[in-house]
Backbone of each chain as nested JSON, in Angstrom:
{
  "chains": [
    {"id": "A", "residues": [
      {"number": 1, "name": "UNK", "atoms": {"N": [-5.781, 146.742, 32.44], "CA": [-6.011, 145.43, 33.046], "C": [-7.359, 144.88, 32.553]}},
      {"number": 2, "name": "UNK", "atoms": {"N": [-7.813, 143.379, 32.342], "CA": [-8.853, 142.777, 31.937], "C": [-9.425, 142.547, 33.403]}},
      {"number": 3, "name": "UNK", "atoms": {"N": [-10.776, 142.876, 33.439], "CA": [-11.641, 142.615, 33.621], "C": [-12.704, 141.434, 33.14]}},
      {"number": 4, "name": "UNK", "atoms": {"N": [-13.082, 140.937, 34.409], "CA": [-14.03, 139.439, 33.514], "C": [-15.44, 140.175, 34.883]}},
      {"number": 5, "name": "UNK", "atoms": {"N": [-16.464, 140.285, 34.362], "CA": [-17.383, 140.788, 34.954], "C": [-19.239, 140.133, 34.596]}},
      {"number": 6, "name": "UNK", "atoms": {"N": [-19.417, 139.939, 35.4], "CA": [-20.951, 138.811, 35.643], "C": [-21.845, 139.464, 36.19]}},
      {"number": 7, "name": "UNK", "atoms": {"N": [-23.01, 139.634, 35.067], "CA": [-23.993, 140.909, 35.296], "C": [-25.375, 139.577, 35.321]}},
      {"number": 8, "name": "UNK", "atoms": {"N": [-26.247, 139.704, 36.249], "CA": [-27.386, 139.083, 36.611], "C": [-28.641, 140.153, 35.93]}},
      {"number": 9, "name": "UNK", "atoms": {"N": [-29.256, 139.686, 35.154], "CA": [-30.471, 140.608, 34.689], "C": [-31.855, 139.862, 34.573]}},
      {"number": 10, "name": "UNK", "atoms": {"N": [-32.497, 140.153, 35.698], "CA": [-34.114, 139.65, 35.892], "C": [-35.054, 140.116, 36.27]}},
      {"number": 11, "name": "UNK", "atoms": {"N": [-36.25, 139.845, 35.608], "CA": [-37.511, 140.278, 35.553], "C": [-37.944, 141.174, 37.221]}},
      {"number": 12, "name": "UNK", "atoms": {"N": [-38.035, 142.228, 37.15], "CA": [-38.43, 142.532, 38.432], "C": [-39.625, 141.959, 38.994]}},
      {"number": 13, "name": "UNK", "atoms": {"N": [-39.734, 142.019, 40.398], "CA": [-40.919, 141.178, 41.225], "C": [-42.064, 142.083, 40.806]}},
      {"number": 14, "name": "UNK", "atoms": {"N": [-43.158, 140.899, 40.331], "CA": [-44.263, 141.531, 39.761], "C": [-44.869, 141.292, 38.589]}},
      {"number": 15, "name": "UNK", "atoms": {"N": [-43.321, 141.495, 38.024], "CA": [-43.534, 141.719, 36.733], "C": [-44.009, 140.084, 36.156]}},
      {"number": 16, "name": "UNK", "atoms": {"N": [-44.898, 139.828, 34.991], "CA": [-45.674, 138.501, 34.779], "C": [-44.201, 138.041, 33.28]}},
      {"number": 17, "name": "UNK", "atoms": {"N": [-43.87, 136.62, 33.753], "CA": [-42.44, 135.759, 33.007], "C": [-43.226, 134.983, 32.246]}},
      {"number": 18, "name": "UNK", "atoms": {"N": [-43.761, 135.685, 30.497], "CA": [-44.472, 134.708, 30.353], "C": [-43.466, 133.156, 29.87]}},
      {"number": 19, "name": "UNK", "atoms": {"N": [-42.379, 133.699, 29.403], "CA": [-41.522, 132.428, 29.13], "C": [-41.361, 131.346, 30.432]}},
      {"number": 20, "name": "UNK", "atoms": {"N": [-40.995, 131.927, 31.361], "CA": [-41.45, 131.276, 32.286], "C": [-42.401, 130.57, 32.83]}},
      {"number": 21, "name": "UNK", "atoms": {"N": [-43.519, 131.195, 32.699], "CA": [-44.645, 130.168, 32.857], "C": [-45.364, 128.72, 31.687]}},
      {"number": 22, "name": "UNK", "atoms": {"N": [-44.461, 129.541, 30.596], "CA": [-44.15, 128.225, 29.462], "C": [-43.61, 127.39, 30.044]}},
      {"number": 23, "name": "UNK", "atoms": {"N": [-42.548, 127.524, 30.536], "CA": [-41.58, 126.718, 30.688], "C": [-42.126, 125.568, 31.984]}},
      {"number": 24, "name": "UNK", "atoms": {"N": [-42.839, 126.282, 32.683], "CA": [-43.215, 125.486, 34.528], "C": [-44.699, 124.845, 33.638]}},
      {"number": 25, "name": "UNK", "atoms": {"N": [-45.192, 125.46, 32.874], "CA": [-46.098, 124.049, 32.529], "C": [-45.3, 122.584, 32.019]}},
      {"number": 26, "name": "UNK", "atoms": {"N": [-44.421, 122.953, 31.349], "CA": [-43.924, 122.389, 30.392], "C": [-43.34, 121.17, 31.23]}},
      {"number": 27, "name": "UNK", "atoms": {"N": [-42.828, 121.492, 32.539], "CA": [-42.042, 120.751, 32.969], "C": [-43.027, 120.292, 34.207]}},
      {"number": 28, "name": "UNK", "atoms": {"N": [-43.971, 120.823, 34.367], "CA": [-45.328, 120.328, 34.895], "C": [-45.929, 118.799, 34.171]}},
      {"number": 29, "name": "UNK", "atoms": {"N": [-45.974, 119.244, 33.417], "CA": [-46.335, 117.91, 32.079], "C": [-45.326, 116.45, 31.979]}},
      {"number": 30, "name": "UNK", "atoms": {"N": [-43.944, 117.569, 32.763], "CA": [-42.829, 116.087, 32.532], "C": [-42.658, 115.609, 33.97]}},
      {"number": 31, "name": "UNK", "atoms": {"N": [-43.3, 115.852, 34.921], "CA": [-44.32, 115.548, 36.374], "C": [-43.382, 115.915, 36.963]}},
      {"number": 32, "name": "UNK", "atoms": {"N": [-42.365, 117.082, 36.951], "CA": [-41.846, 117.619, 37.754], "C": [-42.821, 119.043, 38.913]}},
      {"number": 33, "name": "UNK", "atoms": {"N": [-43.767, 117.957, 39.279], "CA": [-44.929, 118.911, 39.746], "C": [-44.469, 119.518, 41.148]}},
      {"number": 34, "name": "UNK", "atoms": {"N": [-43.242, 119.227, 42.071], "CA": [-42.827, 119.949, 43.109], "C": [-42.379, 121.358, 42.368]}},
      {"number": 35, "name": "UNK", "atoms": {"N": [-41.765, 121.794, 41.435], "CA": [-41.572, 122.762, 40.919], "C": [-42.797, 123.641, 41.168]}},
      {"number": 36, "name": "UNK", "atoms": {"N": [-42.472, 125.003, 41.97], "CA": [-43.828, 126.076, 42.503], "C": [-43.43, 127.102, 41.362]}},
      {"number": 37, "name": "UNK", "atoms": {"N": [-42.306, 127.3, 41.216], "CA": [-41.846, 128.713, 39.736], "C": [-40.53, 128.764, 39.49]}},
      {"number": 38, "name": "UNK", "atoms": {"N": [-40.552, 129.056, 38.082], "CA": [-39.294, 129.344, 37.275], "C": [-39.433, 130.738, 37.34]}},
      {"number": 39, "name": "UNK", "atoms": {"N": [-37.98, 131.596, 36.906], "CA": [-37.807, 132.728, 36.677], "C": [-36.757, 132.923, 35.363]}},
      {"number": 40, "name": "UNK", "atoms": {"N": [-37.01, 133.245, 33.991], "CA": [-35.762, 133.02, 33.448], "C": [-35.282, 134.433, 33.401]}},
      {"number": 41, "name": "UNK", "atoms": {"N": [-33.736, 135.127, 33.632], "CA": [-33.508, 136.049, 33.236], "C": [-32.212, 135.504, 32.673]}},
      {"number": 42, "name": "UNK", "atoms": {"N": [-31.133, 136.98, 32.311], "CA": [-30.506, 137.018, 31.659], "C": [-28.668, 136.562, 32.387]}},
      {"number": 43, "name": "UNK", "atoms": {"N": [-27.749, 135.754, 31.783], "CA": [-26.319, 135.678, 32.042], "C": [-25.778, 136.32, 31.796]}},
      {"number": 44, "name": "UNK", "atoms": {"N": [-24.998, 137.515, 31.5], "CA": [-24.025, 138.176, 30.794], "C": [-22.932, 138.339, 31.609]}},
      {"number": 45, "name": "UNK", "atoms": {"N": [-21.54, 137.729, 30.379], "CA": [-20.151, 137.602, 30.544], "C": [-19.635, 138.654, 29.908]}},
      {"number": 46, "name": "UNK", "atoms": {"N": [-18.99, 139.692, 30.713], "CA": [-18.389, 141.14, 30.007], "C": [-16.699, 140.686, 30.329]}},
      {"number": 47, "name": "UNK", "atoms": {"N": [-15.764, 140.92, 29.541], "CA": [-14.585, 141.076, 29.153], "C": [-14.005, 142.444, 29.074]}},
      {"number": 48, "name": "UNK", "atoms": {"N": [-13.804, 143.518, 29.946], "CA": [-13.911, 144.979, 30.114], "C": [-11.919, 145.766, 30.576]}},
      {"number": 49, "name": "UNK", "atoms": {"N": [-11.236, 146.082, 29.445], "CA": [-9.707, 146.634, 30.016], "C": [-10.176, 148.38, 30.384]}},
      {"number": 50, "name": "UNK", "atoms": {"N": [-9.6, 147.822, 31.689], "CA": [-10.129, 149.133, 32.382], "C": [-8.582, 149.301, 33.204]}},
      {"number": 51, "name": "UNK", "atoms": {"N": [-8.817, 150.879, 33.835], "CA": [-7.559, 150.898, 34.901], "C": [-7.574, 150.277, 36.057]}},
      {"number": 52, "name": "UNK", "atoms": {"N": [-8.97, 150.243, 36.482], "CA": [-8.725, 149.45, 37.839], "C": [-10.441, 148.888, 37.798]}},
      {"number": 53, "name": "UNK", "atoms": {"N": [-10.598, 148.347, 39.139], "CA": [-12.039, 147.593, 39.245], "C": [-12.889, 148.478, 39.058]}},
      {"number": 54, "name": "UNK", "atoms": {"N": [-12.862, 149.534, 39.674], "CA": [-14.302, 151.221, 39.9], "C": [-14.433, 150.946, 38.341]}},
      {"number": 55, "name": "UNK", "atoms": {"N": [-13.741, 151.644, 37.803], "CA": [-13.72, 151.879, 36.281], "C": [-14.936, 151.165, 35.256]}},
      {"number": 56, "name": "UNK", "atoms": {"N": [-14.154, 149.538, 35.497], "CA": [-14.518, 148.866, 34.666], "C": [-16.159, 148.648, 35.319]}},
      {"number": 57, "name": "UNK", "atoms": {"N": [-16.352, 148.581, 36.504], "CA": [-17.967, 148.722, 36.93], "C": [-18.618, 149.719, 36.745]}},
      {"number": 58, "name": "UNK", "atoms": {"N": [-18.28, 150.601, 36.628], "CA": [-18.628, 151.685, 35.898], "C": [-19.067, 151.161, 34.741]}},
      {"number": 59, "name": "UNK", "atoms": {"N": [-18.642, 151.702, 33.762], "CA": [-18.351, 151.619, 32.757], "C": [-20.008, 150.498, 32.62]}},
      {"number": 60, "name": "UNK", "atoms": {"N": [-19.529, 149.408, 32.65], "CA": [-20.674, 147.936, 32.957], "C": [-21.844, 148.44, 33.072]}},
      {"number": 61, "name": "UNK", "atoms": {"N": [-21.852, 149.635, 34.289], "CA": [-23.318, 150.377, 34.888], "C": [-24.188, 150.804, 33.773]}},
      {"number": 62, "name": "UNK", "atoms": {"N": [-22.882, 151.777, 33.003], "CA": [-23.079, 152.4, 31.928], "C": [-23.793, 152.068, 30.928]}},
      {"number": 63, "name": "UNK", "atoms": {"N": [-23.25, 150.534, 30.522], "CA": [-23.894, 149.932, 29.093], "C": [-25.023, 149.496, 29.886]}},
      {"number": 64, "name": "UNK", "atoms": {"N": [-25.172, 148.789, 30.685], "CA": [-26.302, 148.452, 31.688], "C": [-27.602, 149.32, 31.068]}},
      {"number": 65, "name": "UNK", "atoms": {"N": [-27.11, 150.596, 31.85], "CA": [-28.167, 151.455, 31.505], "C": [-29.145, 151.882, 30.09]}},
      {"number": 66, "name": "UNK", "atoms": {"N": [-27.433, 151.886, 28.925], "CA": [-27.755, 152.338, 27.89], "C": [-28.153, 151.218, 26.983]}},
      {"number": 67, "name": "UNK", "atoms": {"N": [-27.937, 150.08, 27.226], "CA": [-28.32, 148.825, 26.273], "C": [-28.781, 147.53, 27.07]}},
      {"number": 68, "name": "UNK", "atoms": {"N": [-27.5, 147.292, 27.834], "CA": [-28.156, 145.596, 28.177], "C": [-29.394, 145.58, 28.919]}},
      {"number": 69, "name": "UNK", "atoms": {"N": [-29.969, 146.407, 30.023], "CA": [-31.09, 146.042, 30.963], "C": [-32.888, 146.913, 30.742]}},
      {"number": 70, "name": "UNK", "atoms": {"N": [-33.675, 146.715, 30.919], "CA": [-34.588, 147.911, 30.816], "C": [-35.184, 147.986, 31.632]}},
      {"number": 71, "name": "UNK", "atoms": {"N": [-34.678, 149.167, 32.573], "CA": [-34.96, 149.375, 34.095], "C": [-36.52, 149.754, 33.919]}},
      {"number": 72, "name": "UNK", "atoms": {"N": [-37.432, 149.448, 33.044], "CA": [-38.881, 149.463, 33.455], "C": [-39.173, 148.513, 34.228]}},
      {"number": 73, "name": "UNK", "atoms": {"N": [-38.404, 146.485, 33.762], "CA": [-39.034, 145.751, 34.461], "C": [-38.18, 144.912, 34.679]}},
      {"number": 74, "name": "UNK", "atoms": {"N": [-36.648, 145.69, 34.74], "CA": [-35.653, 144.403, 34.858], "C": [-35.198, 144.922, 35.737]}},
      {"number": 75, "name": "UNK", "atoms": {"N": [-34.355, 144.479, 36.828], "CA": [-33.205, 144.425, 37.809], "C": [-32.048, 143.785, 37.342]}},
      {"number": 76, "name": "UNK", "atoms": {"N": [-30.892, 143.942, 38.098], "CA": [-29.685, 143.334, 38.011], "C": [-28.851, 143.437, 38.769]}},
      {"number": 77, "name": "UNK", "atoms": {"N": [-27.633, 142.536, 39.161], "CA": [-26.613, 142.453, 40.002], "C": [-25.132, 142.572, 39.576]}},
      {"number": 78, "name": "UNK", "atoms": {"N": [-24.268, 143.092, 39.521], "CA": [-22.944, 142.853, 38.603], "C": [-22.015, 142.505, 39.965]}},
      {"number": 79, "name": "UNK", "atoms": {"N": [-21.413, 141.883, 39.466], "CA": [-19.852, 140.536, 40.225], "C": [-18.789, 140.923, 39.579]}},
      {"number": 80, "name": "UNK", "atoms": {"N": [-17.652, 141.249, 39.788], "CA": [-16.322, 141.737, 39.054], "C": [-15.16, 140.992, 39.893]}},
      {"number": 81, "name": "UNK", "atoms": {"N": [-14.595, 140.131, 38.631], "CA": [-13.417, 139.251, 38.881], "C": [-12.697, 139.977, 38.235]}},
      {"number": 82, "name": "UNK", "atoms": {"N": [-11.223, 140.216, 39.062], "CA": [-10.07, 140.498, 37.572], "C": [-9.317, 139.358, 37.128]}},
      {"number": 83, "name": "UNK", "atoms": {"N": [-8.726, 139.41, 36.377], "CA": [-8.117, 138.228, 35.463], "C": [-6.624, 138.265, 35.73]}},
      {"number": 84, "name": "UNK", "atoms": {"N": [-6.469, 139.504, 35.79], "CA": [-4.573, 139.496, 35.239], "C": [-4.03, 140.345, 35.984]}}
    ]},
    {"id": "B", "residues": [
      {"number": 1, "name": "UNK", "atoms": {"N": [-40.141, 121.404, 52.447], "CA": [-39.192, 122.588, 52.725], "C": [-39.639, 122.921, 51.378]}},
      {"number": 2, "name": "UNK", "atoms": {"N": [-39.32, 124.118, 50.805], "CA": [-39.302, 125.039, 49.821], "C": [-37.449, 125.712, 49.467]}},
      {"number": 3, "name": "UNK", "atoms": {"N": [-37.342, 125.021, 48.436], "CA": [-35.497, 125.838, 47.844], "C": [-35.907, 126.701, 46.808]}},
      {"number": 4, "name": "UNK", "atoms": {"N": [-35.284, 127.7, 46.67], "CA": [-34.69, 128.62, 45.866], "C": [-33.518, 128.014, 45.138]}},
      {"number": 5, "name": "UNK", "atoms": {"N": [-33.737, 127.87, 43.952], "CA": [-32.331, 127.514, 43.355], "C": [-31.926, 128.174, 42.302]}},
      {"number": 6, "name": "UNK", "atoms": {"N": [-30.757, 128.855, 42.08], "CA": [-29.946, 129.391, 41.003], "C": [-29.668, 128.677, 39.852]}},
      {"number": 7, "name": "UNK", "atoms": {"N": [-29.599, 128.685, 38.831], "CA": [-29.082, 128.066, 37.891], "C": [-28.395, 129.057, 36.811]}},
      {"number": 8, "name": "UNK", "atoms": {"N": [-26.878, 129.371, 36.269], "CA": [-26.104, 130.021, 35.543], "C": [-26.214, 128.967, 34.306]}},
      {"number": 9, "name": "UNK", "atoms": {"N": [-27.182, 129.31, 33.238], "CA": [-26.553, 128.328, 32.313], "C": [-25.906, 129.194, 30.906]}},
      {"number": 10, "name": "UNK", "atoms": {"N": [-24.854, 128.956, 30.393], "CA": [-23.609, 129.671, 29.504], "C": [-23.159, 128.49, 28.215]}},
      {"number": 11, "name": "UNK", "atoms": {"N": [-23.019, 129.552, 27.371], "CA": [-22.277, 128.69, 26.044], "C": [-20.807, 127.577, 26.627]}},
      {"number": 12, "name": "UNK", "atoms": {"N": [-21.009, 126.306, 26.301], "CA": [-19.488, 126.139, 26.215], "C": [-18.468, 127.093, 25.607]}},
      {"number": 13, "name": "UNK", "atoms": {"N": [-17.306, 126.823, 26.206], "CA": [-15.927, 127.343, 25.356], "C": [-15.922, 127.305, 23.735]}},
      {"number": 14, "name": "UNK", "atoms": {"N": [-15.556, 128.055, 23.196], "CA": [-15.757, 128.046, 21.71], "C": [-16.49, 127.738, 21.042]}},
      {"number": 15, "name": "UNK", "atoms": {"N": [-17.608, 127.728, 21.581], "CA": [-19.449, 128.113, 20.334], "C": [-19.511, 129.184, 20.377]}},
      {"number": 16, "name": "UNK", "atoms": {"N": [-19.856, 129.874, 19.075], "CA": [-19.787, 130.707, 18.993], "C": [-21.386, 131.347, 19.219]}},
      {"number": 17, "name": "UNK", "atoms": {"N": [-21.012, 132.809, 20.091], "CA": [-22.152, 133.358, 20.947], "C": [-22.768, 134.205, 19.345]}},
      {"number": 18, "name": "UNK", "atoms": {"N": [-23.671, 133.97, 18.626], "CA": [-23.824, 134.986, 17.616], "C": [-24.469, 136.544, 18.583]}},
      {"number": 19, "name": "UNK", "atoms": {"N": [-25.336, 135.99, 19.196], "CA": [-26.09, 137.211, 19.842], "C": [-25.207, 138.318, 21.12]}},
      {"number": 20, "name": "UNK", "atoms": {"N": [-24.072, 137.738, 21.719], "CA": [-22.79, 138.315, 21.765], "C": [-22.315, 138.867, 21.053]}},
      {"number": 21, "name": "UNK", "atoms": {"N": [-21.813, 138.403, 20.037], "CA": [-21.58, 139.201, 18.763], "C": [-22.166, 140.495, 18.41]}},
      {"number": 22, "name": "UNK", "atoms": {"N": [-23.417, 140.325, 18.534], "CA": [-24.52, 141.726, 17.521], "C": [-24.666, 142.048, 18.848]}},
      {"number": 23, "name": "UNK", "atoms": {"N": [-24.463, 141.773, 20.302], "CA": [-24.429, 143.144, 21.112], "C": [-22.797, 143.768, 21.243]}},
      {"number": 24, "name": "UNK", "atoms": {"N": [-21.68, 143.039, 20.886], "CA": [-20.678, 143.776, 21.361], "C": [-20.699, 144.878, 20.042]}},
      {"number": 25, "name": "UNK", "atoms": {"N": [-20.841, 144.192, 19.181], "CA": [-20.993, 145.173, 17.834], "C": [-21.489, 146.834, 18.497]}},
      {"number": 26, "name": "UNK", "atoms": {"N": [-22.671, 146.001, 18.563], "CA": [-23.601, 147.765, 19.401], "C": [-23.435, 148.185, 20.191]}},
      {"number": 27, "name": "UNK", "atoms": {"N": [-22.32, 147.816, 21.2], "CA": [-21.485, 148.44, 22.307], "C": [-20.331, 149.366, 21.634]}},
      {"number": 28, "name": "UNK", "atoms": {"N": [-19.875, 148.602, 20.814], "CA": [-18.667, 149.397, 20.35], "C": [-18.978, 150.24, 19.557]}},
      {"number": 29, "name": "UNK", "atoms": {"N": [-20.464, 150.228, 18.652], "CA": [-20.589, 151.753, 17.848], "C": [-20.707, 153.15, 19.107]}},
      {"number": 30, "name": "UNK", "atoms": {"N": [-21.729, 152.218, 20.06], "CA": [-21.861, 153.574, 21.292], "C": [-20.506, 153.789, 22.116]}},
      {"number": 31, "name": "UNK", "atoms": {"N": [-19.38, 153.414, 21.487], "CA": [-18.319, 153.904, 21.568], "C": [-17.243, 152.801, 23.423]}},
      {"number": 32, "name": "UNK", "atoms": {"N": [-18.197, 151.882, 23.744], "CA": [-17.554, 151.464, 24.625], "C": [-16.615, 150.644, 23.895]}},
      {"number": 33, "name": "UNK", "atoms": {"N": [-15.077, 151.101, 23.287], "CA": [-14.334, 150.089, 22.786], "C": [-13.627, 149.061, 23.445]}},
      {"number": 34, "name": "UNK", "atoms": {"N": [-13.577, 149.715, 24.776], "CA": [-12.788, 148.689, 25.946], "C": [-13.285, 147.237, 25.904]}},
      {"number": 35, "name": "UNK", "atoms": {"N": [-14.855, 147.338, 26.082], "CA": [-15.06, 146.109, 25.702], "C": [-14.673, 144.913, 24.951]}},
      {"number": 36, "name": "UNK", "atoms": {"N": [-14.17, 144.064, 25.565], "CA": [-13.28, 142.805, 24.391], "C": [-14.574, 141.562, 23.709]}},
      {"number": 37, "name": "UNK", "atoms": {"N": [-15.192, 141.423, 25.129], "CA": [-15.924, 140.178, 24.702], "C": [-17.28, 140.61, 25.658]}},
      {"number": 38, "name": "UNK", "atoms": {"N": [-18.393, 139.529, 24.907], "CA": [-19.366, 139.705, 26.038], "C": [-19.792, 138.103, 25.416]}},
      {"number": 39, "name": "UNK", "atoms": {"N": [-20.449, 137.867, 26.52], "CA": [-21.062, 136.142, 25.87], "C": [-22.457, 136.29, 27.17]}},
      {"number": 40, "name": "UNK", "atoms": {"N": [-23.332, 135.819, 26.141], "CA": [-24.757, 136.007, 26.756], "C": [-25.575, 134.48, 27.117]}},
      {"number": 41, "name": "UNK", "atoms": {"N": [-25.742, 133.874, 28.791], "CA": [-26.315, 132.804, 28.641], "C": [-27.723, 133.288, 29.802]}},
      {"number": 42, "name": "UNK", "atoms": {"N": [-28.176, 132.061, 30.234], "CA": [-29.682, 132.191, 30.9], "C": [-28.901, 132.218, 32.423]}},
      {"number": 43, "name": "UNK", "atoms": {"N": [-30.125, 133.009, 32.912], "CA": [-30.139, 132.713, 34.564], "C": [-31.64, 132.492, 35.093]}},
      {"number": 44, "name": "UNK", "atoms": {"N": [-31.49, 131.035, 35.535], "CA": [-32.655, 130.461, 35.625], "C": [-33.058, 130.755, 37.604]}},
      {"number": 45, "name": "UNK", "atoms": {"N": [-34.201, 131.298, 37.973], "CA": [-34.422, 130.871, 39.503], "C": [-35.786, 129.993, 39.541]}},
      {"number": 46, "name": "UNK", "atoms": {"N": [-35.169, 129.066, 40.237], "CA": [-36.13, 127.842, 40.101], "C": [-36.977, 127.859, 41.954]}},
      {"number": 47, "name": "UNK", "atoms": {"N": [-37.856, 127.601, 42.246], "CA": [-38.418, 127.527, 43.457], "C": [-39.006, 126.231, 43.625]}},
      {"number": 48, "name": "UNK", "atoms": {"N": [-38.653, 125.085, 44.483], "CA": [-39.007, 123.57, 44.468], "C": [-38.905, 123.259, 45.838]}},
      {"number": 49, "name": "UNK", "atoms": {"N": [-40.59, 122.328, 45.64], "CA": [-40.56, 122.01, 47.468], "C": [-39.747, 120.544, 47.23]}},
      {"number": 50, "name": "UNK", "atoms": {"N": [-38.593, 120.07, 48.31], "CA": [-37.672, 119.053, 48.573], "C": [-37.849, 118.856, 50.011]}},
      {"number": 51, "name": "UNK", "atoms": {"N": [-38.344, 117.219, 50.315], "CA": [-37.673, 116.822, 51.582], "C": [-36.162, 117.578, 52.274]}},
      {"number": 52, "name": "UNK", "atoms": {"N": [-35.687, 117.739, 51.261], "CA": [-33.841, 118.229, 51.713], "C": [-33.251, 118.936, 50.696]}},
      {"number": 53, "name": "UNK", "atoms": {"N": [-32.125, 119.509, 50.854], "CA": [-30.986, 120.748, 49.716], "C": [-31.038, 119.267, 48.44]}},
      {"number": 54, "name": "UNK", "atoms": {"N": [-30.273, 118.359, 48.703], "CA": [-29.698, 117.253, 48.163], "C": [-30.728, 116.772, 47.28]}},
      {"number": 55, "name": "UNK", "atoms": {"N": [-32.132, 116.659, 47.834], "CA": [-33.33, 116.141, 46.167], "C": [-33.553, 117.273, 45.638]}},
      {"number": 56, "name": "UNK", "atoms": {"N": [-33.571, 118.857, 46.147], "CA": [-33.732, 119.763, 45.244], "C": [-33.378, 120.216, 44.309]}},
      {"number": 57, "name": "UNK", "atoms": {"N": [-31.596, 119.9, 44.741], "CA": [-30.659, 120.025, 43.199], "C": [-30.893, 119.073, 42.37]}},
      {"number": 58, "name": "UNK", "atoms": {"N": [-30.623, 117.278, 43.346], "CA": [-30.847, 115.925, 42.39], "C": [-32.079, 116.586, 41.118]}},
      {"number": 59, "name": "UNK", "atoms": {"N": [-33.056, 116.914, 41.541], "CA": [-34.641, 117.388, 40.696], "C": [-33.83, 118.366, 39.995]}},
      {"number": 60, "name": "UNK", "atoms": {"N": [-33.483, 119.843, 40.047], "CA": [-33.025, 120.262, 39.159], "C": [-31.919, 119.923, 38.005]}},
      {"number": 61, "name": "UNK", "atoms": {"N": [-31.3, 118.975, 38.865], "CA": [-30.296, 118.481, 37.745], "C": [-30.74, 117.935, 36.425]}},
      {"number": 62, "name": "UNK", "atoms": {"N": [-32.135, 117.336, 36.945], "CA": [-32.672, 116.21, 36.413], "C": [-33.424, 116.97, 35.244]}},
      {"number": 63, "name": "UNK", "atoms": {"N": [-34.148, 118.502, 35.689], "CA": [-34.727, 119.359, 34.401], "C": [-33.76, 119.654, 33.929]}},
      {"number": 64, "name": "UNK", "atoms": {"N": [-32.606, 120.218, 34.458], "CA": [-32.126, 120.955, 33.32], "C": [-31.38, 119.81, 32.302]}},
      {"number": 65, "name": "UNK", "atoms": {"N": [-31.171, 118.811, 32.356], "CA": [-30.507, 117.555, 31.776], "C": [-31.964, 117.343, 30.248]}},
      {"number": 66, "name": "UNK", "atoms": {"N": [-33.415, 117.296, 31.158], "CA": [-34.235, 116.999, 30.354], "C": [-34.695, 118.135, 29.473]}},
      {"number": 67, "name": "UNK", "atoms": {"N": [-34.618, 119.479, 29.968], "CA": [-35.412, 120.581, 29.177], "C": [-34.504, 121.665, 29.197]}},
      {"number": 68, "name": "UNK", "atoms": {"N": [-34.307, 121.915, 30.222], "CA": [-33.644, 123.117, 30.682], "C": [-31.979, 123.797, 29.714]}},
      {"number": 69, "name": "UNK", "atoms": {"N": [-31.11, 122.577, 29.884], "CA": [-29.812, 123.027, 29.484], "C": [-29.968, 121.973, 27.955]}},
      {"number": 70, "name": "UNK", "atoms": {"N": [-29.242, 122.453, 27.298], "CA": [-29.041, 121.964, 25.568], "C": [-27.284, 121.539, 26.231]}},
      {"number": 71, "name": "UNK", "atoms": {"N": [-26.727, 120.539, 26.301], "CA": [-25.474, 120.255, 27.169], "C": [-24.837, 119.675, 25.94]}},
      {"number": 72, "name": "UNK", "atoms": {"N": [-25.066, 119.583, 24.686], "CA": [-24.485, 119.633, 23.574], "C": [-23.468, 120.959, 23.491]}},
      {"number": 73, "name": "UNK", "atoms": {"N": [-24.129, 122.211, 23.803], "CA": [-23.139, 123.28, 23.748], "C": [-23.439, 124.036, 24.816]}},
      {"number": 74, "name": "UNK", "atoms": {"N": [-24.169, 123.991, 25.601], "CA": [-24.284, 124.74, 27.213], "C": [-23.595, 123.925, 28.291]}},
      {"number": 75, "name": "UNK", "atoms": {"N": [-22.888, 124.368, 29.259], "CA": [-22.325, 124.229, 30.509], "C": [-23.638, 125.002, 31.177]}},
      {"number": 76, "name": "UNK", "atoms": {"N": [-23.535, 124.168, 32.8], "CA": [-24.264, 124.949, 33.772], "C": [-23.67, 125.397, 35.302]}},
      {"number": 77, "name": "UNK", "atoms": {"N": [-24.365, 125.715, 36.066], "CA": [-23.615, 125.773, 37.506], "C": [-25.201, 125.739, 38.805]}},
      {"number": 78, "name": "UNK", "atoms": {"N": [-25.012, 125.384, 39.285], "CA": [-26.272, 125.597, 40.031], "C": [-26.094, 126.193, 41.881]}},
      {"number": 79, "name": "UNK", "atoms": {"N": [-27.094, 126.803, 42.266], "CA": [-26.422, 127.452, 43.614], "C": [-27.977, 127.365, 44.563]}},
      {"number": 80, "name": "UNK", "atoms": {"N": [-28.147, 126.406, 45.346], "CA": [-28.877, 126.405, 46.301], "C": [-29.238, 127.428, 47.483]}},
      {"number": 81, "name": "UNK", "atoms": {"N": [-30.754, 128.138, 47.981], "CA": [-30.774, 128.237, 48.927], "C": [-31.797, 128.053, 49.65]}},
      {"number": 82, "name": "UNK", "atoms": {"N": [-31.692, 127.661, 50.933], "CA": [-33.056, 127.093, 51.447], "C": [-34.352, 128.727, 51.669]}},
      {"number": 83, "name": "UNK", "atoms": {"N": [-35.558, 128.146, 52.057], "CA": [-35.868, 129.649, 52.331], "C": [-36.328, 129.995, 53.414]}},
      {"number": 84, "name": "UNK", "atoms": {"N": [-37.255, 128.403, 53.987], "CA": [-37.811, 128.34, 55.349], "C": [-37.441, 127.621, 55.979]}}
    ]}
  ]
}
């Protein structure tokens, strides 16, 4: 079965966003001065044929661990829709 | 008031994700073949003081239109929450 799965990956609290703080000047400058902070992290859309939901979150955890996130200063959330 | 706001911003349908690409690549050498697709966009958290929910998004709509989203080939979604 396909799996469609939505992994949230962001800067843990603390940790200093310098893209982020590019970005809140930036839009400081375009006098969006109610803006107090940006945070940018990451979207990722996984496409995962697994046997059932466990599996395929698994699995997700897995690459998580081994590639997409770097649990020094990132966090993340994963969401699992099935498709079919 | 002070909002918290979400912002999911993602490739349209059929642009092609290159940096999707060169991670599913490197998923599938570390052997996750299940994997079909992955498509990689931003997740923005924005923090903005608003009279109300309704000018906080109006204001975000309004960055991500001006800086934020490239709407040539990005779609967005946005998700409000108040905090105090």
């Amino acid at each position: 079965m396909l799996y469609h799965i939505k992994v949230l990956v962001y800067l843990k609290d603390g940790v200093l966003d310098t893209q982020g703080k590019a970005v809140l000047g930036t839009l400081h400058r375009m006098n969006y001065t109610e803006l107090k902070d940006i945070r940018i992290g990451k979207y990722l859309q996984l496409w995962i044929e697994a046997p059932d939901k466990e599996t395929a979150k698994k699995r997700v955890v897995e690459m998580c661990s081994d590639l997409l996130v770097n649990d020094l200063i990132e966090d993340y959330s994963i969401e699992v829709d099935d498709i079919s």
